[in-house]
N, C-alpha and C positions, 0 to 999 in steps of 0.2 A: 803475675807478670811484673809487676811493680816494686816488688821484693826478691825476681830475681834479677833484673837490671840494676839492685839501687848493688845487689852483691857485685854482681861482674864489676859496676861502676868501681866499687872502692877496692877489687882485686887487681885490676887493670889499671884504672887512670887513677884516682885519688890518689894512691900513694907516689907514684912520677909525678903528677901534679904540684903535691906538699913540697917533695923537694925540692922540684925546680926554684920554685916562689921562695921556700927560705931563702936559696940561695942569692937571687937576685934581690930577694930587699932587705940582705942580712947585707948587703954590700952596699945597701944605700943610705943605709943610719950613721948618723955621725957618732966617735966616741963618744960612752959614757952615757948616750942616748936617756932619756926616761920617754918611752913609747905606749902611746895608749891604742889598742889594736879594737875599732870600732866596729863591732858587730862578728866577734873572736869567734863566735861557734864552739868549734870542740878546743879551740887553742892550738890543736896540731903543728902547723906554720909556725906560731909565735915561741913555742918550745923546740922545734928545731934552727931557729932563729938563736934562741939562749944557745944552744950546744955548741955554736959556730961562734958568736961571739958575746963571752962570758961578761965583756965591761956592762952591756945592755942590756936593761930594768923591761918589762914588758907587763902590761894590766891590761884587760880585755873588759868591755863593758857589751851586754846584748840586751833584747830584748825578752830573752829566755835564757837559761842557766842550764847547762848538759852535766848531768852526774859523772861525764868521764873526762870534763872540764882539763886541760894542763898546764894551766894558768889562773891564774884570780879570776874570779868574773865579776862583776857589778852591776847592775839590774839597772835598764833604765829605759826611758817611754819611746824610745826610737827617734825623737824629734830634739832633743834640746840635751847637748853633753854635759851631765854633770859635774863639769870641771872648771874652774876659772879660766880668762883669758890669760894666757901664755901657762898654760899649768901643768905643759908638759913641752919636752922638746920637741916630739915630731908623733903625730897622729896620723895611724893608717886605716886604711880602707881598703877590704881585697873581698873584690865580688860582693860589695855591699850596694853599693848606689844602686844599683839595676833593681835591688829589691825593694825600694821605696816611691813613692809615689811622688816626688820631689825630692831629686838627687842634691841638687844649687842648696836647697834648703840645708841640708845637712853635713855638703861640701862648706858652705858657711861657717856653720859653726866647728867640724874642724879647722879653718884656719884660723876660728877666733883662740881656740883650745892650743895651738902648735907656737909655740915658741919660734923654731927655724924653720919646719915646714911639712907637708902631707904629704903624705907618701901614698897614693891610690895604685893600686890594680881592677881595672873594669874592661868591660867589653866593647866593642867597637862594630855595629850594623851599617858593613862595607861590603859591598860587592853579593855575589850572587847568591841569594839565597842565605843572605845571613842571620836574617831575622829567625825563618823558620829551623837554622842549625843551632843557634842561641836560645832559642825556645826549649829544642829537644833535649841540649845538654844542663840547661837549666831545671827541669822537671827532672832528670832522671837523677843528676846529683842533690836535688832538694827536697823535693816533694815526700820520699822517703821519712824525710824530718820534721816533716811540718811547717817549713820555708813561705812567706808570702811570693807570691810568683809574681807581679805584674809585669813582668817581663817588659820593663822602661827600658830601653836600649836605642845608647844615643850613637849616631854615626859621630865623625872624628871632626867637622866642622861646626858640630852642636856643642862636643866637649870643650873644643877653645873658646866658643860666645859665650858660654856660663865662666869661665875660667878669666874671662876679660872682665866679665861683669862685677866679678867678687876680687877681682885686683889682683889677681894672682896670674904666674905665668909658669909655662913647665920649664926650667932647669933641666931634666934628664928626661927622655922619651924612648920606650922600646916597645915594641911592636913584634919583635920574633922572639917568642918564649921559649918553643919548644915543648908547650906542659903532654903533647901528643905522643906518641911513638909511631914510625912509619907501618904501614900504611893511610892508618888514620890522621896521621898531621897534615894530609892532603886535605881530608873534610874541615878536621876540626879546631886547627890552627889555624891554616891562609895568616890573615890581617884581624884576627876575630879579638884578640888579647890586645892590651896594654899595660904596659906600667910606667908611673910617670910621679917625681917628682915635681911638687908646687910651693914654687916662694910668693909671699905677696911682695906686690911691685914697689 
């Protein structure tokens, strides 16, 4: 069952998915960018990201290395970015936070790492039944992989008190992605996605 959900997954949604997200955070890098893409997985996004705009450098670091990798990768302990303070211009996070145990914790240290600023895409546990539609789309596009699940998912009033705490504030905020096709962007879009620029204050 698990292996035929993770296929459908990546026949159907994965690939809409990727594109959508290149698009929208290939438009949020400023020229010339050097981007560090935190917790890159397969690189897929990060390499359709390069095809749309050539000026910007992109490096992935995980805590596992995929052999069909499309970018660099660099191995690192999930807690602490290998990188100096300002040792990149803008570090992203897409669907990472939710998988760790202490999102703040590692939202931190990307903004110690970003030069101008982080660029997250995460989820948002708003309105009916989000929890348990963010759990299901979480296992089926992970679990496949061997993904830690803890399914940390912070409503959108949690995400601004960690965001105040560490000094930073959103710049850009969007909320309607699109990553669905209808009739399931009724389920599985609603308010469930974000993407947001963060500058420190």
């Amino acid at each position: 069952m698990l292996r035929l959900l993770g296929h459908l997954h990546r026949e159907f949604v994965f690939q809409r998915r990727v594109r959508v997200l290149a698009g929208i955070l290939s438009d949020l890098l400023p020229r010339d960018a050097k981007v560090l893409d935190v917790g890159c997985g397969d690189g897929l996004i990060d390499r359709l990201i390069a095809e749309r705009r050539s000026d910007v450098r992109i490096h992935g670091i995980d805590v596992a290395t995929r052999s069909d990798a499309c970018i660099p990768v660099e191995l690192f302990d999930g807690a602490t970015i290998p990188y100096p303070d300002g040792g990149v211009d803008v570090v992203m996070f897409v669907d990472v936070l939710h998988h760790t145990t202490d999102p703040e914790a590692l939202l931190r240290e990307g903004l110690r790492v970003a030069r101008e600023y982080v660029v997250l895409k995460d989820h948002l546990r708003e309105g009916w039944l989000a929890g348990p539609t963010l759990r299901l789309m979480d296992w089926v596009g992970n679990a496949p992989h061997g993904v830690d699940l803890p399914y940390n998912y912070w409503p959108k009033e949690r995400w601004r008190e960690s965001f105040a705490r560490l000094g930073a504030r959103p710049t850009r905020w969007i909320d309607r992605l699109g990553l669905y096709p209808a009739p399931a962007s009724l389920l599985f879009d609603r308010h469930l996605h974000f993407v947001a620029s963060l500058h420190r204050i």
